[in-house]
Wavefront OBJ file of the C-alpha trace (Angstrom):
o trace
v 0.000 0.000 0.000
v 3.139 1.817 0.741
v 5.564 2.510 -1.380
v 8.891 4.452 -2.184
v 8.314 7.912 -3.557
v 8.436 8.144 -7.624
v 9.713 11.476 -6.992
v 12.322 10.658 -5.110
v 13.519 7.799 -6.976
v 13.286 9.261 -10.532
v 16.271 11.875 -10.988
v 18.699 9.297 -10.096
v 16.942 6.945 -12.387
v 17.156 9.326 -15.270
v 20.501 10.176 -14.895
v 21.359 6.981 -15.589
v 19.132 7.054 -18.722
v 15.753 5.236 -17.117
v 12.382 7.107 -16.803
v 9.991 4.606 -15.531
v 5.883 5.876 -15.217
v 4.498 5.258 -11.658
v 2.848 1.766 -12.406
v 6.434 0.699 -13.705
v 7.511 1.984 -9.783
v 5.034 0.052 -8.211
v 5.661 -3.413 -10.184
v 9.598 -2.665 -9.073
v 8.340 -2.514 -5.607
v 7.119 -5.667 -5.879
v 9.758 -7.242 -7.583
v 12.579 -6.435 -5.580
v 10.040 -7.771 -2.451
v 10.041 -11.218 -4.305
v 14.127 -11.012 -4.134
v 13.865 -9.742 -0.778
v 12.110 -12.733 -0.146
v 13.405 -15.586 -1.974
v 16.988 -14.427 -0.677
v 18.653 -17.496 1.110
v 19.456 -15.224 4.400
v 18.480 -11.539 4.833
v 20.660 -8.660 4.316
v 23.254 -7.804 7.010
v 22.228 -5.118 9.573
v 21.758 -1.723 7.937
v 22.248 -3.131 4.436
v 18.087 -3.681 3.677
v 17.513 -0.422 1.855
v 20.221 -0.486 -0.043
v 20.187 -4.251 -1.042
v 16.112 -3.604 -2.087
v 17.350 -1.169 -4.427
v 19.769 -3.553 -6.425
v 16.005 -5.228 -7.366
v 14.255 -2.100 -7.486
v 16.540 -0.390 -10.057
v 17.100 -3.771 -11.842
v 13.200 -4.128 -11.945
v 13.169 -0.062 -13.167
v 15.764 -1.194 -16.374
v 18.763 -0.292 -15.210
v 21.853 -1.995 -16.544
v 22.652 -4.794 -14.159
v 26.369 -3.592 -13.749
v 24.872 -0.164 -12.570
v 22.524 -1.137 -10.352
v 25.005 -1.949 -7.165
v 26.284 2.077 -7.165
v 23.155 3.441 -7.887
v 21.683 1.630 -4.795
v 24.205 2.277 -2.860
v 24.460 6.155 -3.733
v 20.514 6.022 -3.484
v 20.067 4.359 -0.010
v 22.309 7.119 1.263
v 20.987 10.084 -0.130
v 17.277 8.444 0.903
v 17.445 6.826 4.213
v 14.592 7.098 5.898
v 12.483 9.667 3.523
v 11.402 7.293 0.567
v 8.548 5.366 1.869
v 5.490 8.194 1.138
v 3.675 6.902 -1.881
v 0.268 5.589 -1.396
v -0.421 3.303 -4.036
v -2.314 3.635 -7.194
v -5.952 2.510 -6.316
v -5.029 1.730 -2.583
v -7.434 4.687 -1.417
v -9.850 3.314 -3.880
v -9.534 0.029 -2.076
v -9.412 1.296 1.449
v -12.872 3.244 0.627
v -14.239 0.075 -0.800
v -13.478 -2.106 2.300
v -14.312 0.585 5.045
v -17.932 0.182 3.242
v -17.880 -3.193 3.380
v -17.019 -3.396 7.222
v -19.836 -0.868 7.654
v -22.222 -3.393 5.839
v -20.866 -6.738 7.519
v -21.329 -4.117 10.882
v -24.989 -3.228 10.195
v -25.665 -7.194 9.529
v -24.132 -8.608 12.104
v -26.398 -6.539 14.434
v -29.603 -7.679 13.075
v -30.925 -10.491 15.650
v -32.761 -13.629 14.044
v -34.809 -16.280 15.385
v -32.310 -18.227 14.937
v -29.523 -16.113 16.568
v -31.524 -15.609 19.292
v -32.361 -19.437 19.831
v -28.064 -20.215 19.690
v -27.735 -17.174 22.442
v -29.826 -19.372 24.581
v -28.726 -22.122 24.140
v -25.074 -21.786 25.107
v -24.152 -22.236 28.454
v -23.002 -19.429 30.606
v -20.962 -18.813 33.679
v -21.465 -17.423 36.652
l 1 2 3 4 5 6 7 8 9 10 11 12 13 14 15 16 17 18 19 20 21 22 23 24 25 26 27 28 29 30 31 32 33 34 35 36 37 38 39 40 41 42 43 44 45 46 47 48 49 50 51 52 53 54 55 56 57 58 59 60 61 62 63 64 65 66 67 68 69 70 71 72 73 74 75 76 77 78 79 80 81 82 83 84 85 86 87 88 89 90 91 92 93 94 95 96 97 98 99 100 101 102 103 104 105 106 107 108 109 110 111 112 113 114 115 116 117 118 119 120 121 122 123 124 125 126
């Protein structure tokens, strides 16, 4: 739902000759998560940002030899300012589920016969 900032992420990415459109950000998000993932151990302390990247930028088209520096010049510059991008359609989504909560909420409080007969019937304690 969260992502790294676009704007954040596209200068260096152009500099190096890539100009990726924000849907092209999101899918590297995702891809570098699947490397993050599949990794046989996770990255040595401090190294996480930085070692996302690598996938990131390879995921953005950036030539593999380039990707190393460019994460490692990025994940400096960036620390702890990138993730600020709320997702295409996420609000969309979040909207969509609040109203289904509130429907699933307004149901749930109905009583039915039938509720009413399991309330009884369950033992309580005193």
């Amino acid at each position: 739902m969260i992502f790294p900032q676009p704007d954040l992420l596209r200068p260096p990415l152009q500099e190096v000759g890539v100009s990726p459109d924000v849907a092209s950000f999101e899918r590297a998000h995702y891809r570098a998560m699947v490397i993050q993932d599949l990794a046989a151990a996770p990255p040595a302390a401090g190294t996480w940002w930085r070692e996302y990247l690598v996938g990131y930028f390879d995921a953005c088209g950036v030539a593999e030899d380039q990707c190393r520096d460019l994460a490692a010049a990025v994940a400096a510059a960036t620390m702890g300012q990138a993730w600020t991008h709320v997702g295409t359609g996420v609000m969309a989504g979040l909207r969509a589920l609040a109203e289904l909560a509130a429907e699933l909420t307004a149901l749930s409080g109905r009583r039915s016969p039938a509720a009413g007969d399991r309330l009884r019937a369950c033992p309580t304690t005193a």
